[in-house]
C-alpha positions in Angstrom: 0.0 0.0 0.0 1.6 3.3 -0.7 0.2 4.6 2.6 3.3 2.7 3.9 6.2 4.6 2.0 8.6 5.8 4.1 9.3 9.4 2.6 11.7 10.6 5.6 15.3 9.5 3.2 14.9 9.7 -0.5 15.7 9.2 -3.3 14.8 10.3 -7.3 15.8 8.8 -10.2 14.6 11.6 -13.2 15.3 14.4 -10.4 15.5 17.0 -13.1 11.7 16.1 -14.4 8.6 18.2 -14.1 6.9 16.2 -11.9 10.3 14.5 -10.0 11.6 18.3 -9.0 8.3 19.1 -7.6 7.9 16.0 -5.5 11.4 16.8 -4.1 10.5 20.1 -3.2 7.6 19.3 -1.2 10.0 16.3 0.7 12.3 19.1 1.3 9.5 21.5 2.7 8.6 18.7 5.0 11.9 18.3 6.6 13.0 15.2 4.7 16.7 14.0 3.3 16.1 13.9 -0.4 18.9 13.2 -2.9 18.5 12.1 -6.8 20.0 12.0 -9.8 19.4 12.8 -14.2 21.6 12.7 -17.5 22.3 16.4 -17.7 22.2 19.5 -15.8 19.1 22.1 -15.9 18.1 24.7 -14.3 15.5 22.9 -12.0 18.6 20.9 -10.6 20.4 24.3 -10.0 17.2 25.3 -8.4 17.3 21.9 -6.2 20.5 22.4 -5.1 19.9 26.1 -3.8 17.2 24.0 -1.0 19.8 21.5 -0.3 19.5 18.7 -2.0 22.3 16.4 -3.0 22.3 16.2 -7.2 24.0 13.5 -8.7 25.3 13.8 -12.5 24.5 10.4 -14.3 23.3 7.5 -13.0 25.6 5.4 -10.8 25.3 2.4 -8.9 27.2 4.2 -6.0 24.3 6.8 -6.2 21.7 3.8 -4.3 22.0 3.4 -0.2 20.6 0.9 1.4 18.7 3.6 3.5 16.8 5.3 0.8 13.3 5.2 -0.6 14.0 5.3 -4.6 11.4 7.1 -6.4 12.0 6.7 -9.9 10.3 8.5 -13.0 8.3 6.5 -15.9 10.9 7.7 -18.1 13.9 5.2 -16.2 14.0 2.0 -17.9 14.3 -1.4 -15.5 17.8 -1.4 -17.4 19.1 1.4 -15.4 22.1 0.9 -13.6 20.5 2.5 -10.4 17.7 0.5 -11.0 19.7 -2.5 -11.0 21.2 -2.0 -7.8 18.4 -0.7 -5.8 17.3 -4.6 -6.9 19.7 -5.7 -5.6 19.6 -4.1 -1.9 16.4 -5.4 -2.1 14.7 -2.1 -2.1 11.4 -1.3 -3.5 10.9 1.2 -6.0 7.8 3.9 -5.9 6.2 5.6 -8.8 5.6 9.5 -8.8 2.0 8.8 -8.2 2.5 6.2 -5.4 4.8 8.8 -3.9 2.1 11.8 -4.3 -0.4 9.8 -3.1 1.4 9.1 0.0 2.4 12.5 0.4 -1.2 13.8 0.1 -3.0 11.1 2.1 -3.3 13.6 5.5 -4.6 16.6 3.2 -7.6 17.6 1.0 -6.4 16.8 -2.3 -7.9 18.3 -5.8 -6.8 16.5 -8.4 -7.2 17.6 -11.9 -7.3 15.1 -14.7 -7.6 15.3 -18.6 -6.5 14.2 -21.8 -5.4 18.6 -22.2 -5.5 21.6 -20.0 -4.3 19.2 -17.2 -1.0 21.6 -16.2 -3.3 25.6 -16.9 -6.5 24.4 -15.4 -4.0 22.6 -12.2 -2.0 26.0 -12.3 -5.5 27.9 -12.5 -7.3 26.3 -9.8 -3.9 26.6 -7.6 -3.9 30.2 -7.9 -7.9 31.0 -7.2 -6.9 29.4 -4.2 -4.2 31.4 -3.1 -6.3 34.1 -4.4 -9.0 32.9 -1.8 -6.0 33.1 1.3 -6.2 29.1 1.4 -2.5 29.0 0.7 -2.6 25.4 -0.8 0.1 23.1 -1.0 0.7 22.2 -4.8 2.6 20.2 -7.1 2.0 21.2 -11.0 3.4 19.8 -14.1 5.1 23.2 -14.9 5.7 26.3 -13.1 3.5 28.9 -12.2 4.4 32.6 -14.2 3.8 34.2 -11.1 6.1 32.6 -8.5 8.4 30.5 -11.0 7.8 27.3 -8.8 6.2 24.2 -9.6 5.3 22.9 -6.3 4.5 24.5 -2.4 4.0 22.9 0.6 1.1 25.4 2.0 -0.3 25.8 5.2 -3.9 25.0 4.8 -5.2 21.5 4.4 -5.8 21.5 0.6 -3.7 20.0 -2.0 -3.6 20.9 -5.9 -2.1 17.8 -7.9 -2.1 17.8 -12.0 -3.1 13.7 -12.2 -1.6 12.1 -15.3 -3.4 9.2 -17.0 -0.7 8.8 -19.7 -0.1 5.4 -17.9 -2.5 5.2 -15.8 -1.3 6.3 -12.7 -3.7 9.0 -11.5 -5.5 6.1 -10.6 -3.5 5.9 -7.1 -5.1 8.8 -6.5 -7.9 9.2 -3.9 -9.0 12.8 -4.2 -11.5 14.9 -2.4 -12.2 17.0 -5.1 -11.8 15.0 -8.8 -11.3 17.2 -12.1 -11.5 16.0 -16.1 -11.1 18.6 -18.1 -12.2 16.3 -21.5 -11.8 13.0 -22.4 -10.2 11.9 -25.6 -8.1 9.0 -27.4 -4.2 9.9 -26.7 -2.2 7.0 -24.9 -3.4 4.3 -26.8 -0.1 2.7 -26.7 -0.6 2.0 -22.8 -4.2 2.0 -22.7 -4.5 -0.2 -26.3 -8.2 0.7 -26.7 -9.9 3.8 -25.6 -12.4 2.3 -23.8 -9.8 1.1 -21.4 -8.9 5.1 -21.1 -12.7 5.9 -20.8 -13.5 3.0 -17.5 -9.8 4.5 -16.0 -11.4 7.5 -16.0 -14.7 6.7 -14.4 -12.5 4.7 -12.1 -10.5 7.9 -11.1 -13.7 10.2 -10.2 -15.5 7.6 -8.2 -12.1 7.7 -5.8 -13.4 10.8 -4.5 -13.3 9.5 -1.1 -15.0 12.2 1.2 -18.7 12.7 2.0 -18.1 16.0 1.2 -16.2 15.6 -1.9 -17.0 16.3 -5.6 -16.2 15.7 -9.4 -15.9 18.6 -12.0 -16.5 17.3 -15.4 -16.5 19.3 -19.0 -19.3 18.3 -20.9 -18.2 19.8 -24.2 -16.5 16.9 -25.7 -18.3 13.6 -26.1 -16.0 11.7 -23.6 -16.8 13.8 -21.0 -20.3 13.5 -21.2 -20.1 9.7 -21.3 -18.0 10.1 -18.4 -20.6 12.3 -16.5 -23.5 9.9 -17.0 -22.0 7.4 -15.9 -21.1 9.1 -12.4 -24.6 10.7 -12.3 -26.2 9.9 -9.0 -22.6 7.9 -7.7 -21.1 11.0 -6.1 -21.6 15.0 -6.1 -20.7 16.1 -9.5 -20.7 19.7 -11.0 -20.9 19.8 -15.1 -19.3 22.6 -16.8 -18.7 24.0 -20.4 -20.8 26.0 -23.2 -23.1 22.8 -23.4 -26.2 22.6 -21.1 -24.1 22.2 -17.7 -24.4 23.2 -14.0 -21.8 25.2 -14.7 -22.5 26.8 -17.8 -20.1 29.8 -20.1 -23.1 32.0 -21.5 -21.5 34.3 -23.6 -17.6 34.9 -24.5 -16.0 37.9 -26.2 -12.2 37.5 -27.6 -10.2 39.7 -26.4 -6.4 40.8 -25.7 -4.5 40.0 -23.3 -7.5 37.5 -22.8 -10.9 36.5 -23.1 -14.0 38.0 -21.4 -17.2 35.6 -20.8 -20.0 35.3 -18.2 -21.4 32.2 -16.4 -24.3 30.8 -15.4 -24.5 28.6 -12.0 -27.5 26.3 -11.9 -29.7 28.7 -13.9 -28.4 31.6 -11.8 -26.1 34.6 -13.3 -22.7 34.7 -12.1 -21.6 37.8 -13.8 -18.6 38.8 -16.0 -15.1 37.5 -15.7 -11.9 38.3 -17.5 -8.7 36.6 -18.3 -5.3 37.8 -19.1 -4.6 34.4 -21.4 -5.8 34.3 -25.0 -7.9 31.3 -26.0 -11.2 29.3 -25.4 -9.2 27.0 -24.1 -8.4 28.6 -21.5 -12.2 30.0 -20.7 -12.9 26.2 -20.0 -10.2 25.9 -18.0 -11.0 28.9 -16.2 -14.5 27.8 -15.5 -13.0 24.2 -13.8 -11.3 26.2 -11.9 -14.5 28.3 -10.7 -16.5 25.3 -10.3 -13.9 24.0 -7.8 -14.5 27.4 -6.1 -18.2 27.4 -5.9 -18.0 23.5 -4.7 -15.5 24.8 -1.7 -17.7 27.2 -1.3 -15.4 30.2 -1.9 -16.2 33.7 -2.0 -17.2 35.0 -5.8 -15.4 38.1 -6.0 -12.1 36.6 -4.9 -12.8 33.8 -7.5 -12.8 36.0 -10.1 -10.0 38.9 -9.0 -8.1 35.5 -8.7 -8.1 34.2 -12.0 -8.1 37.6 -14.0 -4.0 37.8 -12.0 -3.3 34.3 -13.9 -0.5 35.1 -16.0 0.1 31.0 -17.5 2.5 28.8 -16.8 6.0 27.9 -18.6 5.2 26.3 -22.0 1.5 26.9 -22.4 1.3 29.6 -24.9 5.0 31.0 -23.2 6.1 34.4 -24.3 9.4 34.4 -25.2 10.3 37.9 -26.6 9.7 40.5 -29.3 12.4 42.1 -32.2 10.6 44.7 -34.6 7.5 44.1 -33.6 7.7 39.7 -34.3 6.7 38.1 -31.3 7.8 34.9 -30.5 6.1 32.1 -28.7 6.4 28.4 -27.2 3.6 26.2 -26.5 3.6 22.3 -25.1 0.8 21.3 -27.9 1.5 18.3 -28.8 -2.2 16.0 -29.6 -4.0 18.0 -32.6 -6.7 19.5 -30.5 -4.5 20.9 -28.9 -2.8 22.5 -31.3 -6.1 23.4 -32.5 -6.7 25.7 -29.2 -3.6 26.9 -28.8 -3.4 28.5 -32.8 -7.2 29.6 -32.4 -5.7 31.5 -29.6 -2.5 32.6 -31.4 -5.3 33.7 -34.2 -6.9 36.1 -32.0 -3.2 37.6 -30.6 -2.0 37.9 -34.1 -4.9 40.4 -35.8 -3.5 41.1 -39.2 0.1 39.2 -39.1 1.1 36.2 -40.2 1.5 33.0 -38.0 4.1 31.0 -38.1 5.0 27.9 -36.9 6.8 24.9 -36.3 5.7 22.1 -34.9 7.4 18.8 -33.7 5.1 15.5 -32.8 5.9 13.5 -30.3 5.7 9.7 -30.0 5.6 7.5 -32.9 2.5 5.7 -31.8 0.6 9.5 -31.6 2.0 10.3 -35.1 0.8 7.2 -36.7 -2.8 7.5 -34.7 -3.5 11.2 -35.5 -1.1 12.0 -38.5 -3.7 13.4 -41.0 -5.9 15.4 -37.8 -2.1 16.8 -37.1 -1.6 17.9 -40.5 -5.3 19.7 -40.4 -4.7 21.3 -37.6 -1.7 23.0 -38.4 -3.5 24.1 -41.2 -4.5 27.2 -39.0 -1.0 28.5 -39.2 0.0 30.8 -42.7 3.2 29.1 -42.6 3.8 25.3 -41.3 7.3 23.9 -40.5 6.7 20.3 -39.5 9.9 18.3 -38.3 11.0 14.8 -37.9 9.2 13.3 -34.6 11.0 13.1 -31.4 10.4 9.5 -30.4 13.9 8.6 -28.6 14.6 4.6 -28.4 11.3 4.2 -30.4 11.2 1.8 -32.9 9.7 3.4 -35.9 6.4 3.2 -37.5 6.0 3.5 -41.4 4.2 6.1 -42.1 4.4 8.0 -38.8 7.0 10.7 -39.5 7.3 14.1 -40.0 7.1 14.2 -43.9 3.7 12.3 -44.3 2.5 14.9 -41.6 3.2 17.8 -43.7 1.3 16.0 -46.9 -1.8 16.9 -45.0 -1.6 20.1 -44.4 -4.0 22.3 -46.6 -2.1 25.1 -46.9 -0.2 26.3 -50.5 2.9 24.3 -51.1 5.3 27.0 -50.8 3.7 27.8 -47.7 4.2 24.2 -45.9 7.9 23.1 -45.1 9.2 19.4 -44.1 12.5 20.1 -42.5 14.2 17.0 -40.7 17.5 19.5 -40.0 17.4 20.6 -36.3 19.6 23.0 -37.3 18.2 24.9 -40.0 14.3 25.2 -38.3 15.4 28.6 -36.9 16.4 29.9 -39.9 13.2 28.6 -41.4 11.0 30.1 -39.2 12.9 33.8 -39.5 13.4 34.2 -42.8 9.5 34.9 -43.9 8.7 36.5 -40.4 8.0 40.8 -40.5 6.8 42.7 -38.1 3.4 42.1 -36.6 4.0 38.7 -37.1 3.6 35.8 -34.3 6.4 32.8 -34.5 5.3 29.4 -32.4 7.5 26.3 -31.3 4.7 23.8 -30.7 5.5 20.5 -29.0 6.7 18.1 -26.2 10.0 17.2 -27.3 12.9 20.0 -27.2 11.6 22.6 -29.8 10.9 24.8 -26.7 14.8 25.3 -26.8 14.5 27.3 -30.3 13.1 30.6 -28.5 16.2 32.2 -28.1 18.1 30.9 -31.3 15.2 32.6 -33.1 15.5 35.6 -31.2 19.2 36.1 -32.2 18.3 35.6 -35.9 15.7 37.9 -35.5 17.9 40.8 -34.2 20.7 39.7 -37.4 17.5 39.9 -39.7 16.3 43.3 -38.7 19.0 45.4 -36.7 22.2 44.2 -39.0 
């Protein structure tokens, strides 16, 4: 049971990870010895280091004590050498989501859950609380614009957790407060069938464990309103999205920085609210985040002050910097509706520029599910560049690569580029950009690193 970890001496293989660094900061919080170790340095270990925990370099078997609970990432294959030897000792090893549910067992934990808008709605409902002086503890797959951190240990007896059902592990969870944000097919190479995805899902909300607890469900995809039918009745539930909900957005006006839009509680009229994102996207996830509000029973007006301060997170629609009036930006969109969202969005910041954008999938099991979908989607750009996939020690999958992709986006010829060459995307992405223009990275892998090489280019292009 993971209600027996010990958490008091650790240690984290994938320290460096989104999800890994924020667990250790929490340990840390708490008082606890916490060491770990990753390939290559970043600045989350630098940041790691600053609280005091002991990095390691690499993975070594010296790196394993007999004394330590290992917590290891997904992404550490049973070959590793630190693996290996905590075998060995005869020590067992802990997911991340064995580990968070451990460390969240004694508190009042939301979890938020969702094939997309898992990290901004997490990052959004985390903030109306703080906005609400709860002071929550959190852990979020990226960090918060406003504080740079992507976990807190709090001091009041909630805890904000982004679940991930990638392999199924939110389902250690047992929140008090269960969010889906949508339903859809991504996964399918743990999952193997969505309905297998769908019943983990159903699973996960009918954890909600306290008498007092609730579910939030979006009701604008199909998958979510499955999923709401079937926990009708089974536990408290409150039903959100444009679609006849509890929770209900009446009426949204695009706008910049963000979107205005009123709701509608139970046939009752919330009022206006305002974000300082861009996107429809992020008016659903804003109104998951309210309806975890009114089920806490939060005051309005602090609901709303709260979530027009929400600046984003790093990676979700990132501003990265401006030359001559081309702005640059960096987004984790990586499944097609996503993408979808996230250049809607870009659409509205835009106005009368160009968009332009690369984008690089991730996986070769997504690519080959959702190849054609990807190659409509990116058909909202002016100007595609579509690279190779990013599918490390993957075995490849005919078809699923980069150049079939970019067959399938309806968009002129000249205005659609393959480009395999890491090193010439940049150059790519500059050399048709002028001012008023937007530039986007899109993706999971490491196409967020390109911000600043395109940036420099930039500055050559216009200023000599």
């Amino acid at each position: 049971m993971t209600s027996s970890i010990s958490l008091d001496d650790v240690h984290i293989l994938g320290l460096g990870g989104a999800g890994m660094s924020g667990i250790a900061r929490i340990l840390v919080a708490q008082g606890k010895s916490v060491s770990g170790s990753d390939l290559k340095e970043s600045r989350r270990l630098t940041a790691l280091r600053n609280l005091g925990i002991e990095v390691f370099l690499g993975h070594k078997k010296e790196n394993v004590k007999p004394t330590k609970t290992i917590i290891a990432s997904t992404a550490i294959k049973s070959s590793n050498i630190e693996i290996l030897a905590a075998t060995e000792l005869g020590l067992k090893i802990y997911s991340r989501a064995e580990a968070l549910s451990a460390i969240t067992r004694d508190f009042k934990s939301i979890a938020v859950s969702g094939t997309h808008g898992k990290t901004t709605t997490t990052s959004m409902v985390t903030v109306m609380l703080q906005g609400c002086a709860k002071d929550p503890s959190f852990v979020i797959g990226s960090e918060l614009a406003e504080t740079g951190a992507n976990a807190h240990l709090g001091d009041s007896d909630l805890f904000v957790v982004e679940s991930d059902e990638s392999d199924g592990s939110f389902l250690h969870m047992s929140p008090s407060v269960a969010v889906v944000t949508n339903v859809e097919a991504d996964h399918l190479d743990y999952w193997r069938e969505f309905e297998r995805l769908e019943n983990a899902f159903l699973e996960f909300v009918l954890k909600v464990k306290d008498k007092q607890g609730f579910a939030v469900i979006c009701v604008d995809d199909k998958g979510g309103r499955l999923l709401a039918e079937k926990v009708q009745k089974k536990i408290e539930m409150i039903t959100y999205g444009q679609s006849n909900s509890d929770l209900q957005i009446t009426q949204v006006t695009p706008g910049l920085p963000g979107f205005d839009f009123k709701l509608k509680f139970k046939g009752k009229d919330l009022g206006d609210f305002s974000l300082s994102v861009p996107g429809l996207h992020n008016v659903l996830n804003a109104t998951a985040a309210v309806a975890v509000g009114l089920g806490l029973e939060l005051d309005l007006d602090l609901i709303r002050n709260a979530l027009k301060g929400f600046t984003g997170t790093r990676r979700r629609f990132e501003y990265r910097g401006s030359v001559r009036g081309v702005r640059v930006f960096d987004d984790y969109a990586h499944h097609p509706t996503e993408i979808t969202a996230t250049l809607k969005a870009a659409r509205d910041v835009v106005e009368n520029g160009k968009l332009i954008v690369a984008f690089q999938a991730h996986h070769y099991y997504r690519t080959a599910l959702f190849n054609k979908e990807f190659g409509e989607s990116l058909g909202l750009a002016d100007i595609a560049i579509v690279l190779e996939v990013f599918a490390p020690g993957e075995e490849p999958i005919p078809g699923a690569s980069g150049q079939t992709m970019a067959s399938f986006v309806p968009l002129p010829k000249d205005q659609v580029v393959f480009e395999p060459s890491w090193s010439r995307v940049a150059s790519r992405l500059v050399e048709r950009a002028e001012p008023g223009d937007i530039i986007m990275t899109l993706g999971a892998g490491d196409i967020g690193m390109l911000g600043e090489e395109v940036l420099n280019l930039l500055q050559q292009k216009f200023n000599g």
